[in-house]
N, C-alpha and C positions, 0 to 999 in steps of 0.2 A: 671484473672481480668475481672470482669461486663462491659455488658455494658454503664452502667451509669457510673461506675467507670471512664474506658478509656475515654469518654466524658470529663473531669474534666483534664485530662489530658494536658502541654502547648503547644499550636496552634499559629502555623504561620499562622498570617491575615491582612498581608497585601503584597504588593510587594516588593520585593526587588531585587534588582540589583547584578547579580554575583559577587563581591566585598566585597557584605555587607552583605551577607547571614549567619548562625548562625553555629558552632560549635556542630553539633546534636552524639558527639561522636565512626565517624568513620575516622579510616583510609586510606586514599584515596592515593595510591599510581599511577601516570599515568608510561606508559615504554617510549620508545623512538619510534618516530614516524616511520614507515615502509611505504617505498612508493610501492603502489598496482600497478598507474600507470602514466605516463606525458603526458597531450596530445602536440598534437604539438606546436611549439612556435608561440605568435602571437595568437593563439585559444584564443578569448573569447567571443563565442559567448551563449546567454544561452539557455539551453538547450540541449547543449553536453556536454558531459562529466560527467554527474551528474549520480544521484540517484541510488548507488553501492548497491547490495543487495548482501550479505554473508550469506553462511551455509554450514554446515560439510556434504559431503559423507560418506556413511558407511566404505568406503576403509580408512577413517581417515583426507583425503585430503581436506581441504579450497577451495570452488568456489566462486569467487566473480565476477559478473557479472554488467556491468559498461553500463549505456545507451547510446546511442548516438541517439539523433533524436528529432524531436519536443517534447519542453514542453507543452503538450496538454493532461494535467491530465484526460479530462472526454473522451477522445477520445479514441477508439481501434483500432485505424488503423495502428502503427508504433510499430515495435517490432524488434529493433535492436540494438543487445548488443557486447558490446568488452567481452573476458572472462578470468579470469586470474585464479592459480591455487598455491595452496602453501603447500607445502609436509611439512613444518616446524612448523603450526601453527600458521599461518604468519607474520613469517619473513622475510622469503623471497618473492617473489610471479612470476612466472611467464606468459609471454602473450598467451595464447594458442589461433591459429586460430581452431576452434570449425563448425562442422556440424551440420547441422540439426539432425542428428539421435544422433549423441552426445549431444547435446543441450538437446534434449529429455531426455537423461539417467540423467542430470545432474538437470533437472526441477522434475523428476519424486522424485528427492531426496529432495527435498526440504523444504518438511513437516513431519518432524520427530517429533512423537510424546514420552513422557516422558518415557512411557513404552518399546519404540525404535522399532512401527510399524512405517512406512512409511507407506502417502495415497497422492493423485493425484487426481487432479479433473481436466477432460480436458476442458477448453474451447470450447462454441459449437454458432455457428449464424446461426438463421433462417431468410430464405428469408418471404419476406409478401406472396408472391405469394404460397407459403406452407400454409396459415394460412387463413381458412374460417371465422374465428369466426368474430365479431364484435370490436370494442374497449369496454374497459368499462367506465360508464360516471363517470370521475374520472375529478373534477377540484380541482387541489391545491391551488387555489384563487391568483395564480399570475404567469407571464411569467416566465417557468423556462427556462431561455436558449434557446428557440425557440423548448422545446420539447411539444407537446399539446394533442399527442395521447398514450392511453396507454392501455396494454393488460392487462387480470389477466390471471397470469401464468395456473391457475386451468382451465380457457376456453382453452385453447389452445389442437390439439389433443393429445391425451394420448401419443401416440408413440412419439410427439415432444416434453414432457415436463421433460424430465429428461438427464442428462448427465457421458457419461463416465465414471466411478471412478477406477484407480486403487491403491490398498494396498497390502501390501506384510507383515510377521511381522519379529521380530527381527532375527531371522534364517531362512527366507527363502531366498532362491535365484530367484524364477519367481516370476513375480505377477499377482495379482488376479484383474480380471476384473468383476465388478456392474455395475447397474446403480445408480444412485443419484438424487432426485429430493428436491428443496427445499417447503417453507412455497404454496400451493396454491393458497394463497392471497397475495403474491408477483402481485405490478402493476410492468409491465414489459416498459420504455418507448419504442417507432419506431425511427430508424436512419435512415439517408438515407448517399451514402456516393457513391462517383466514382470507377468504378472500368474498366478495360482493359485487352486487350489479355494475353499481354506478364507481365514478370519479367524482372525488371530492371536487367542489369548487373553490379553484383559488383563488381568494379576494386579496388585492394588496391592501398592506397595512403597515403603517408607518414606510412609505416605501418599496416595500421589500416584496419582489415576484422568487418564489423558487421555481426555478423548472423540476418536472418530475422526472427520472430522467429513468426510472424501471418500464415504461413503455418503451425504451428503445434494450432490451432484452427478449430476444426471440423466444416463443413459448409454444411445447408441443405435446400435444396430446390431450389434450382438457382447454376448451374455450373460455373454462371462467381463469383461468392463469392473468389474464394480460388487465384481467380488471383491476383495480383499484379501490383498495376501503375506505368508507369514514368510517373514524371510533363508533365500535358496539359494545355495550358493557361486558364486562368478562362473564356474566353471569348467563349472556346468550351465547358466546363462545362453548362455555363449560372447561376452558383451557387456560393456563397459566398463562396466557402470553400479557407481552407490558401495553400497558395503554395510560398513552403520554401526551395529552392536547395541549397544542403548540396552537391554538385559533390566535392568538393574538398579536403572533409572526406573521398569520398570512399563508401557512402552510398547515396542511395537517397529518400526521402522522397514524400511519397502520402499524399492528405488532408485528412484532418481531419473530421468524420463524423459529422452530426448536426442530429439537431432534427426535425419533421416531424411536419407538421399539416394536419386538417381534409382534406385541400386542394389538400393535397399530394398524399392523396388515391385514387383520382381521376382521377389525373393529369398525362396526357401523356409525361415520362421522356425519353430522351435519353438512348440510348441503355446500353449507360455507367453508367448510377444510377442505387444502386438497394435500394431498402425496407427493414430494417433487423432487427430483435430483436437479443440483445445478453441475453441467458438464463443467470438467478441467479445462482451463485455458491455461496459455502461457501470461493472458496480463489478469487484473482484479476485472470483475464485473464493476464495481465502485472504485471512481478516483480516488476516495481515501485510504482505499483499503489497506491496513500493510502487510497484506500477505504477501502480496511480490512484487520485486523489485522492478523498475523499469528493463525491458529485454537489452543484454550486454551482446555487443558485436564482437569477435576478432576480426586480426585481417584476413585470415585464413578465409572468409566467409562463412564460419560457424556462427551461429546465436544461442546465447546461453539466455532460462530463465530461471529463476529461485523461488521456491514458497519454504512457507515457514510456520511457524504458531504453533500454538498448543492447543487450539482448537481444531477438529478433526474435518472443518469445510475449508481449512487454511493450510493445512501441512501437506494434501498431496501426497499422501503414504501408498508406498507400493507393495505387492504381493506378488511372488513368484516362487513355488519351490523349485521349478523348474531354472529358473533363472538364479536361481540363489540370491534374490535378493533382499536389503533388509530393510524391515518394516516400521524400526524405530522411530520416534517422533524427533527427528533431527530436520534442520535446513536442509534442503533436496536441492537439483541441482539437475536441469533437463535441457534435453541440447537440441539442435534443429543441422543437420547440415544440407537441408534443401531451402533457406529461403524462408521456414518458419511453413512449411506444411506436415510436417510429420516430425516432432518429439517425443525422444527417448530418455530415458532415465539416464543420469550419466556418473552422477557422484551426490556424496551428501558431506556437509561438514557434521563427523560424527560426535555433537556431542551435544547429550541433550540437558544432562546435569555435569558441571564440572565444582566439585568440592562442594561448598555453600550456596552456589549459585545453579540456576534454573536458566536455560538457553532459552529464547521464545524467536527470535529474529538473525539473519544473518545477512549481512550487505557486504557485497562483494565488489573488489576491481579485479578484473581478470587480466588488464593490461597492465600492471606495473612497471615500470620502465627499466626495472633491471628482469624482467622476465618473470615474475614470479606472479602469482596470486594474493590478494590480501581480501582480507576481512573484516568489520569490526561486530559484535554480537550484542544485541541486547539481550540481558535478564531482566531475576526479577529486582536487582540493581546497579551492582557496578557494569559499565563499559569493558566489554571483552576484547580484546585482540589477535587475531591470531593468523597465519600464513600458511600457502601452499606452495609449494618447488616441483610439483609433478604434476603442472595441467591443472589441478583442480580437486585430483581424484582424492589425493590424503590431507591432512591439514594436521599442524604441530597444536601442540596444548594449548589451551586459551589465556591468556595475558589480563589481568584488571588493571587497567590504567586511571579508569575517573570513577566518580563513586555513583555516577547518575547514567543511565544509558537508552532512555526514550528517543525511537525511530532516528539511530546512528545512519542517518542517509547520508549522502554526500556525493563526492566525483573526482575526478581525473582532470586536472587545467591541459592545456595543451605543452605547458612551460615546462610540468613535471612533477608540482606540486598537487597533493593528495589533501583534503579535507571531508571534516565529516562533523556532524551537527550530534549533538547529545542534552539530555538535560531532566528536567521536572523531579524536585523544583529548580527555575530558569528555563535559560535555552542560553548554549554555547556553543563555539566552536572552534574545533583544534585542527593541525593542520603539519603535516609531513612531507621535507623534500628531496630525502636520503634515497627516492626510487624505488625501497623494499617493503617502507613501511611499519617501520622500526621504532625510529625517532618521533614523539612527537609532542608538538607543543605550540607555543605562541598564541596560545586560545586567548579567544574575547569572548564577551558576554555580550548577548543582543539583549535578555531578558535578567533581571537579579531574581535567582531565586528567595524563595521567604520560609523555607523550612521543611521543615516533615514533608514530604508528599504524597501518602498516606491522607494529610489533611486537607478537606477539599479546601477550605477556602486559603489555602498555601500555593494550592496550584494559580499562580500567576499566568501561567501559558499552558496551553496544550502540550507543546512540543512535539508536535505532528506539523513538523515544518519541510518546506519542499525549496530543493535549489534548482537552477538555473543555469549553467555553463554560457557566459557571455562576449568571452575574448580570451586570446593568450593567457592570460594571468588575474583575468576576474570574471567572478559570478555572483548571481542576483540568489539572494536568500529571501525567501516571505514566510512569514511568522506572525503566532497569535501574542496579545498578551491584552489580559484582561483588565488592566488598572489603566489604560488609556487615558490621558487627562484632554479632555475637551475645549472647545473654544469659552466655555462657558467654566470652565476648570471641572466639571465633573466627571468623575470615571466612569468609564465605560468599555468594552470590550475592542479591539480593535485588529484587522490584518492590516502589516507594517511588511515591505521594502525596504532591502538594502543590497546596495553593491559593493563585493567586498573583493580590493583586490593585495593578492597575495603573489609577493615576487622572492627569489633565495637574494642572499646580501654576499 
């Protein structure tokens, strides 16, 4: 079928409500829910207990790794996860208290590519006091977050601009160590954030070990980088940052970095700040993070990766007059065609406001099976839609389909069916098998939403939920929701399991 043809094709265009959504010809089967984990009763604080992220080890075995710690999306400071593990498929799941050097083994697996190489990309921060060069005069014409300085990765010196990689492929057992460096024309912004001698000691409590998992982020140029704080009042700080005691989890939490101004450069800080760029990677420093997507394969052997946000250590914004390229805060779009050692800037889906809506996220399939590219976008509400016919590089206007659109993740079955999760309040998922991406429908509800969401205590789930691709025609979805009823009937927060299989009728 042509392009013009598929065009002519019928289109969902306008919103609809999971309820009312259309019959687009699959079978949608959910399984019964499997619980990953409970947290304690009485927990409802947000920001614990959320944003589970699942993936297969080569040994076969389910890791699903559960945060515990501020919700401080644009922040890298906090990196502590519960870990569970399920021999079954999961079915079953259990807690496993988890090492750092395990942690590692279990992170290095994380990015399996379709061909079945594994690759890793470590996390690296440089101190300012590493870095001669200047800033670049980079004004985005508005206050991002209190960030106002910023590097081009390409000034930076040579020896500091690239990071770690390692890959291994489907029959190997060691792996291989690179370097990796991304686009040059990556503005990088300055952080500044507290740091101290010691390491908190983790006591368990109720349970519950977090690993800390910012010790496995390479840190260069200042020796106090790789420490670790307990809480110190703000008033020995002298600085805004949040300070958030979680002692009763078992874990404890440091603040949160900010953003830097020209002021900052100059300014005599306490021994406790330091100045730090975190270099661009193709994955997140944090499993939660939604700044980018898991790395997308063709067959061609290209690897595609996306960042996105509105925050300025999340979007990956580039500069070039030379290159003529644009700087806007749009979904970006960076490509590898050696293997994931050297990415380039490649396209962006250009739109960062469309009408009444604010773009913040963009998830992409790059393989559709009639050839084309699809999309879906989060705002700052409805579920956006939208496609590319040329590779990647243009993309048509954006489509409102649902009226909720938190972390539209989802995947490619092998059958041909497309899904993708959306929600808050709830969590659902809708599901397309027309190959273009066009049609879409036959949503279920994992989670009932309860209203506003705006209102915290409405938010029933995070909907910072992660799938799973499990077989031909199904995959494992894991999800938060907070009103969990217990063996004892009380609620409680909980991550939940499901296998959901999706076939065309």
């Amino acid at each position: 079928m042509g392009r013009e043809t598929m065009k002519k094709a019928r289109y969902i265009s306008r919103v609809m409500e999971p309820g009312k959504v259309p019959d687009v010809g699959i079978r949608v089967e959910p399984g019964p829910a499997r619980i990953v984990m409970l947290a304690p009763e009485g927990e409802a604080v947000w920001g614990l207990f959320m944003f589970p992220s699942v993936w297969r080890l080569r040994d076969g075995r389910l890791v699903c790794a559960v945060t515990v710690g501020n919700d401080e999306m644009p922040s890298h400071a906090d990196y502590h996860y519960l870990w569970y593990l399920s021999e079954d498929g999961g079915v079953h799941w259990i807690h496993a208290v988890v090492g750092l050097e395990e942690a590692e083994e279990f992170l290095r697996e994380r990015q399996t590519l379709p061909d079945g190489r594994q690759i890793y990309f470590e996390p690296t921060m440089i101190s300012l006091d590493a870095v001669t060069v200047s800033p670049v005069d980079f004004t985005p014409g508005e206050t991002l977050r209190g960030c106002r300085v910023f590097y081009r990765l390409g000034d930076l010196p040579e020896a500091y601009r690239s990071i770690r990689m390692f890959s291994r492929g489907p029959h190997d057992a060691m792996w291989r160590e690179d370097r990796a460096t991304m686009d040059p024309d990556i503005v990088v912004p300055a952080f500044m954030e507290p740091v101290v001698e010691d390491d908190p000691e983790l006591e368990p409590t109720h349970s519950v070990v977090g690993t800390w998992l910012r010790k496995l982020v390479r840190h260069i140029g200042d020796p106090r980088l790789p420490s670790l704080g307990r809480e110190k009042p703000l008033t020995e700080l002298g600085r805004s940052f949040r300070d958030i005691p979680s002692n009763r989890i078992g874990v404890s939490l440091h603040y949160a970095s900010r953003g830097i101004s020209p002021e900052d450069l100059v300014t005599k800080h306490p021994d406790n700040i330091v100045l730090r760029l975190l270099l661009p990677s193709p994955t997140s420093a944090r499993l939660h993070d939604q700044t980018y997507r898991p790395i997308m394969a063709k067959s061609d052997g290209r690897l595609f990766a996306t960042s996105f946000g509105v925050h300025p250590a999340q979007a990956l914004r580039v500069i070039s007059r030379e290159r003529d390229l644009d700087t806007g805060y749009y979904p970006n779009i960076f490509g590898s065609a050696d293997g994931g050692q050297h990415w380039s800037y490649y396209a962006s889906v250009h739109y960062a406001d469309y009408g009444a809506y604010t773009i913040h996220q963009a998830h992409i399939t790059p393989d559709m099976p009639r050839g084309n590219w699809m999309a879906m976008l989060r705002s700052n509400s409805a579920l956006m839609l939208t496609r590319s016919y040329d590779d990647g590089h243009t993309w048509e206007k954006p489509e409102a389909i649902r009226s909720t659109s938190v972390n539209p993740a989802g995947g490619l079955l092998p059958n041909g069916i497309v899904f993708r999760m959306y929600g808050r309040p709830g969590q659902y998922l809708t599901f397309c098998g027309d190959g273009e991406g066009r049609e879409w429908g036959n949503d279920i509800t994992l989670v009932e939403g309860l209203g506003d969401p705006a209102v915290e205590q409405n938010r029933n789930t995070c909907a910072n939920s992660c799938t799973l691709v499990t077989g031909p025609d199904r995959f494992l979805v894991v999800y938060t929701v907070y009103t969990h009823s217990g063996r004892s009937g009380t609620l409680r927060p909980a991550v939940l399991a499901r296998e959901i299989t999706a076939e065309l009728v």
